[in-house]
C-alpha positions as CSV (number, residue, x, y, z in Angstrom):
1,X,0.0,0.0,0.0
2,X,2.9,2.6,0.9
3,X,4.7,1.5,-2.1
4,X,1.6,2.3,-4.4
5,X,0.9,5.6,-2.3
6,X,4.9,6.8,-3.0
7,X,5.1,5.4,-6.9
8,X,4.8,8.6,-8.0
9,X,7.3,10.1,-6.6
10,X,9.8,7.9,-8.2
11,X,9.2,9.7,-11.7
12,X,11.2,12.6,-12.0
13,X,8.3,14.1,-13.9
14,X,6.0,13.4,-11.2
15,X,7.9,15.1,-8.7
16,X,8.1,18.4,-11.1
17,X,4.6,18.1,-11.6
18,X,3.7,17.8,-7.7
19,X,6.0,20.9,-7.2
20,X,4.4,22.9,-10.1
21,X,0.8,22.0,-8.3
22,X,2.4,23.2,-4.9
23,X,3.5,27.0,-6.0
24,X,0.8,27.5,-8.8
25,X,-2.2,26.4,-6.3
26,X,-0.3,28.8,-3.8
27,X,-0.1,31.6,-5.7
28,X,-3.3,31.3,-7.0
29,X,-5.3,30.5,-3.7
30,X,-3.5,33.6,-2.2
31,X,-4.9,35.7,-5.5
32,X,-8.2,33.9,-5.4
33,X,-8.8,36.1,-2.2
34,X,-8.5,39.3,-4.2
35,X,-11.0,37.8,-7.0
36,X,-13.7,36.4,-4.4
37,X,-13.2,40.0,-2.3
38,X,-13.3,42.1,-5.8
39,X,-16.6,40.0,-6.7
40,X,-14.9,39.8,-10.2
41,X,-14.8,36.4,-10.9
42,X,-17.0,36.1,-13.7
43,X,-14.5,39.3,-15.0
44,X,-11.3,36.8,-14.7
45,X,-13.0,33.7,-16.1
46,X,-13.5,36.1,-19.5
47,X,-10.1,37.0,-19.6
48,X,-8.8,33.3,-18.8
49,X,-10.8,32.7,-21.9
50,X,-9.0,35.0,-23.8
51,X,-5.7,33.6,-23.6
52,X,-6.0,31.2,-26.3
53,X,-6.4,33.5,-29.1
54,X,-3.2,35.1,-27.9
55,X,-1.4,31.5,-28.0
56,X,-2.8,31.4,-31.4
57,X,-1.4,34.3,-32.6
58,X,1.9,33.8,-31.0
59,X,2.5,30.3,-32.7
60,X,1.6,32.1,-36.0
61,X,4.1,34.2,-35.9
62,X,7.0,32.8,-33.9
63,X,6.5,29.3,-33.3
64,X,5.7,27.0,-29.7
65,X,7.6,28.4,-27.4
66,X,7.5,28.8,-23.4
67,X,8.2,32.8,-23.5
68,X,5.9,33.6,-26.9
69,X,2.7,31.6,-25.5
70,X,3.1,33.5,-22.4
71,X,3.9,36.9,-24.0
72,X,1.1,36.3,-26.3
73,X,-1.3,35.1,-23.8
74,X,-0.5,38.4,-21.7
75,X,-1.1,40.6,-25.1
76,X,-4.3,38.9,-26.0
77,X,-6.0,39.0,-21.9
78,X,-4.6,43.1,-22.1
79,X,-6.0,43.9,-25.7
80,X,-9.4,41.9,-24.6
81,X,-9.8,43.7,-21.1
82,X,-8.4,47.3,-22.4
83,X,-10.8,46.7,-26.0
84,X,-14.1,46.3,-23.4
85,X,-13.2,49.2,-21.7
86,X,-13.0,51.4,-24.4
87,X,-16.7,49.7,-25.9
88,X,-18.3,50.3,-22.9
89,X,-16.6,54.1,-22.4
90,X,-17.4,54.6,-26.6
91,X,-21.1,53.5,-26.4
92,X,-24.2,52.5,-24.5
93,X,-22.9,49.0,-23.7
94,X,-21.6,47.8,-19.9
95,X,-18.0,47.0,-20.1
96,X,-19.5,43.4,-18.6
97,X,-21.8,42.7,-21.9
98,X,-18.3,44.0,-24.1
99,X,-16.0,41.9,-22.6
100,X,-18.3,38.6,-23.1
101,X,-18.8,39.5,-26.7
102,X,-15.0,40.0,-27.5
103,X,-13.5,37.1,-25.5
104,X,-16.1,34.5,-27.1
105,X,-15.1,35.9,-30.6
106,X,-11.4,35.9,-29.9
107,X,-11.7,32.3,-28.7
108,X,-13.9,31.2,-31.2
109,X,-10.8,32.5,-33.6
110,X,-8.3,31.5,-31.4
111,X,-9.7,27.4,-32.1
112,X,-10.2,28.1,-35.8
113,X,-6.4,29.2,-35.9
114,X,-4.7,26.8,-33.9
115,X,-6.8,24.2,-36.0
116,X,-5.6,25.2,-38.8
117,X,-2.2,25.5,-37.7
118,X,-2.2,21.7,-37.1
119,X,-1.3,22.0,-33.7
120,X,-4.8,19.6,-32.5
121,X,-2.0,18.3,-29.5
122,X,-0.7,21.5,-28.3
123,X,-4.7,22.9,-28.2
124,X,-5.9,20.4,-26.0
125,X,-3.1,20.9,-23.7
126,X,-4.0,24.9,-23.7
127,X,-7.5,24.0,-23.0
128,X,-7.5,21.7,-20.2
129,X,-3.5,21.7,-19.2
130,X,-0.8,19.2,-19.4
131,X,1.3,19.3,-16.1
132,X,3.0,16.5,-16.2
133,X,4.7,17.5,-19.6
134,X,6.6,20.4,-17.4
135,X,10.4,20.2,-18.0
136,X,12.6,22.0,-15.3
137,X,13.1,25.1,-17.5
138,X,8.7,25.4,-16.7
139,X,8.9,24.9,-13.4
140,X,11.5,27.9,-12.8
141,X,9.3,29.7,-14.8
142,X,6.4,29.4,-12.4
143,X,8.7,29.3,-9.6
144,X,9.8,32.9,-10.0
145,X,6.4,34.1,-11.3
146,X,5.1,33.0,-8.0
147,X,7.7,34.5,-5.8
148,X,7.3,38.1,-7.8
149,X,3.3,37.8,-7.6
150,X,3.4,36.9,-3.9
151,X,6.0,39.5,-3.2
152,X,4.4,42.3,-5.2
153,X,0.7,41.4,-3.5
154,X,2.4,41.0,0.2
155,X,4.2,44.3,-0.4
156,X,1.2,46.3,-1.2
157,X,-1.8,44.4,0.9
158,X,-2.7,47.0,3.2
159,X,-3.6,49.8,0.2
160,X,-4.8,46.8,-2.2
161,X,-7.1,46.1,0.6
162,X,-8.5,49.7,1.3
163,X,-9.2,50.3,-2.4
164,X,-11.5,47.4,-2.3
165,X,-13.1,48.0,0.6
166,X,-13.3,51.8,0.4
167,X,-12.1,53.1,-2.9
168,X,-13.1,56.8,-2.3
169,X,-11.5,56.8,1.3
170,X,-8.2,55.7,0.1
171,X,-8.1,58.3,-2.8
172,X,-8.3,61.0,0.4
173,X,-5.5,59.2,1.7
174,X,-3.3,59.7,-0.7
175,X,-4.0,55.6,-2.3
176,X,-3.3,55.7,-6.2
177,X,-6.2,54.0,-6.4
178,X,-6.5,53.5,-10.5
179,X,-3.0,52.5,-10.3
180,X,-3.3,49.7,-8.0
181,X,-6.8,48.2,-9.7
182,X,-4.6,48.2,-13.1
183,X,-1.6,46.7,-11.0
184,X,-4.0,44.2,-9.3
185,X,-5.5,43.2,-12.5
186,X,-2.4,42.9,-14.2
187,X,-1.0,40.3,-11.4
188,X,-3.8,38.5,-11.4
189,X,-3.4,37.9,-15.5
190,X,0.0,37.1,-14.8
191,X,-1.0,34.4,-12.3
192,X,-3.5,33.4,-14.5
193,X,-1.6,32.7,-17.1
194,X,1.4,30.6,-15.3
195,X,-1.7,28.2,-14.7
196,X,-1.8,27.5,-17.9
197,X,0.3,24.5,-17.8
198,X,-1.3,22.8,-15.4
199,X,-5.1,23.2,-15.6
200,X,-5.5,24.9,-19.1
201,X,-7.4,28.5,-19.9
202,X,-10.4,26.7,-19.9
203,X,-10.5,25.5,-16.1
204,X,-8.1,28.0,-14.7
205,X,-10.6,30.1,-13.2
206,X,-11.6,27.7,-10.9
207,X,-8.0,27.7,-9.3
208,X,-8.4,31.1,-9.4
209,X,-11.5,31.4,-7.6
210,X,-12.0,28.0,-5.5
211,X,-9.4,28.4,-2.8
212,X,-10.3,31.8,-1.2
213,X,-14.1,30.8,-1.6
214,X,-13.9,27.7,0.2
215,X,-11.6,29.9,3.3
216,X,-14.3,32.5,3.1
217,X,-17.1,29.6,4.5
218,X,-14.9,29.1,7.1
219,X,-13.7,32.5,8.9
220,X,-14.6,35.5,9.1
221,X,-11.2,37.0,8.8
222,X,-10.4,38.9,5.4
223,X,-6.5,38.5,6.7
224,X,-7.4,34.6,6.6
225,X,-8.3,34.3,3.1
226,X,-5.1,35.1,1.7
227,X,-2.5,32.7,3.5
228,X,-5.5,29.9,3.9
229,X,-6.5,30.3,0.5
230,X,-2.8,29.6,-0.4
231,X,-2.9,26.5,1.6
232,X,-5.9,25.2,0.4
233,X,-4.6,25.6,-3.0
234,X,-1.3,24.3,-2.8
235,X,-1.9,21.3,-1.3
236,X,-5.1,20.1,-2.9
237,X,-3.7,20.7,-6.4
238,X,-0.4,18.9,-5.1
239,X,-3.1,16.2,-3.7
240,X,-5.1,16.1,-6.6
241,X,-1.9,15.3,-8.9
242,X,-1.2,12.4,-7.1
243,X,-4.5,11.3,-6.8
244,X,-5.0,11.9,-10.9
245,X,-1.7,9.0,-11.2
246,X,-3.4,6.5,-8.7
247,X,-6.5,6.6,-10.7
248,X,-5.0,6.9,-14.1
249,X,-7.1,10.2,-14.8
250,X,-5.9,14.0,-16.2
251,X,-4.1,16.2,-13.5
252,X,-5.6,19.6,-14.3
253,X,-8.9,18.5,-13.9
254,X,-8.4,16.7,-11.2
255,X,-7.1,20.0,-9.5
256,X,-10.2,22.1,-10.3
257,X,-12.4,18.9,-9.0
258,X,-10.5,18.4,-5.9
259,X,-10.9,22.1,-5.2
260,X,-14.4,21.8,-5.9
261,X,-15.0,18.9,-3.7
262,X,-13.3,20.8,-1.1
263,X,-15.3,23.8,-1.5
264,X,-18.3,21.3,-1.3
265,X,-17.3,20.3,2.5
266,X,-16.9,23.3,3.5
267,X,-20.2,24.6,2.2
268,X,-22.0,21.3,3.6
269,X,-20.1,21.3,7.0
270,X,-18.7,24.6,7.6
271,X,-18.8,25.4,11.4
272,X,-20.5,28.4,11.3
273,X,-21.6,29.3,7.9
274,X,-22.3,25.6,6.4
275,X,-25.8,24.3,5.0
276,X,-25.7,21.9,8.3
277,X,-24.5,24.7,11.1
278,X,-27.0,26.9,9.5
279,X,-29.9,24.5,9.7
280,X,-29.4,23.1,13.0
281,X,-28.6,26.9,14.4
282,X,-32.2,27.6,13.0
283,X,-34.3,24.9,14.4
284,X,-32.9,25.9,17.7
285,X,-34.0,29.3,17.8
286,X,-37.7,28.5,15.9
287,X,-38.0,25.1,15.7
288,X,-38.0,24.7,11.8
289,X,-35.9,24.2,9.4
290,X,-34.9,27.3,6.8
291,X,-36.8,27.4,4.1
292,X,-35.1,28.7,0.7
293,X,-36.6,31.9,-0.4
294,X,-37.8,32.3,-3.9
């Protein structure tokens, strides 16, 4: 049994791929608490989608490599997000309503393209992720995205923090407040995008968005969400590696459904604000269970 449990580990691609899991579900879960506090998630899930035209494009031109899918995925999620801003600022349209127009069309092209470029492999691995093909040149990669993504969000969580909260308070104390939403939003594309590689543009959102959630069910401390949302990502996507070997199923969704069964639990069973706390709380102070409004 402890021989099956530790096969994994004796594959030098396994062990890269368990590291990857452990710094991109890190850095991730500690974002996710900006997304689930921002109430932008549905915002970040459009630009996730709009990566792939920008891998697309960057194949086209240059060829598969590490540095031009990641420079092109950055292009295409900053042409997307900056293009909506300037419908919704040029017209009557939300920004909202533009941005689910342009990144639908831009991935609808982005599959046409890579189609046609032959590269039917390399798409499904942008889609849905491919961790365990990580070589060590990757895993520095994400290694040193996640130590300047954690540092610059550490560094600058007390102001980050007040412009959520209280944007209009923070620009009378002096808070660049523009600045730091366009620096927020830019991390948070970077992060985005060095998940790529494990869980694919298609299901990164749910790393994205998973870890803090599941925290935020289980404290009421804002400070909490950060550091436990790291934790809960890093070690269920490590977790959920392992588990994707022992029953011979893909890693990156494996991650997103691990994280998912784990924000399950904690909806279900949470101490104070899970479906069962909540119900048995209310049958002790009227004698009936709560009924779901309409």
């Amino acid at each position: 049994m402890i021989d099956w449990l530790l096969e994994p580990l004796d594959h030098a691609f396994n062990r890269r791929a368990v590291l990857a899991a452990l710094l991109i579900g890190c850095t991730n879960g500690y974002a996710s608490a900006f997304v689930v506090l921002r109430k932008s998630a549905l915002k970040v899930g459009s630009l996730s989608h709009a990566l792939l035209p920008g891998i697309a494009l960057a194949i086209l031109v240059v060829g598969l490599h590490d540095w031009s899918a990641f420079l092109g995925s950055l292009f295409a999620a900053l042409i997307i997000g900056l293009g909506s801003l300037a419908v919704s600022r040029g017209s009557r349209l939300d920004q909202e309503s533009a941005l689910a127009i342009l990144y639908t069309a831009a991935f609808s092209g982005g599959i046409i393209l890579l189609r046609r470029l032959g590269v039917a492999q390399e798409m499904e691995d942008w889609l849905f992720g491919n961790i365990m093909g990580l070589r060590n040149s990757d895993l520095w990669t994400n290694f040193w995205i996640s130590f300047v993504a954690l540092g610059v969000l550490t560094a600058l969580h007390r102001p980050l923090l007040m412009t959520l909260f209280d944007s209009d308070v923070a620009a009378t104390l002096g808070v660049p407040v523009r600045a730091l939403n366009y620096l927020l939003m830019a991390v948070l594309i970077v992060v985005l995008i060095s998940s790529l590689q494990a869980v694919g543009c298609m299901l990164a959102i749910g790393l994205l968005v998973a870890p803090a959630a599941t925290v935020y069910l289980l404290t009421d401390s804002t400070h909490a969400m950060f550091w436990g949302g790291a934790l809960v990502g890093g070690l269920t996507s490590a977790i959920a590696v392992l588990a994707g070997w022992w029953l011979n199923i893909e890693q990156g969704p494996a991650i997103v459904l691990m994280l998912g069964g784990v924000f399950a639990m904690a909806f279900l069973l949470g101490p104070k604000y899970g479906l069962l706390a909540r119900m048995t709380q209310s049958r002790k102070t009227t004698g009936k269970p709560p009924v779901a409004s309409a």
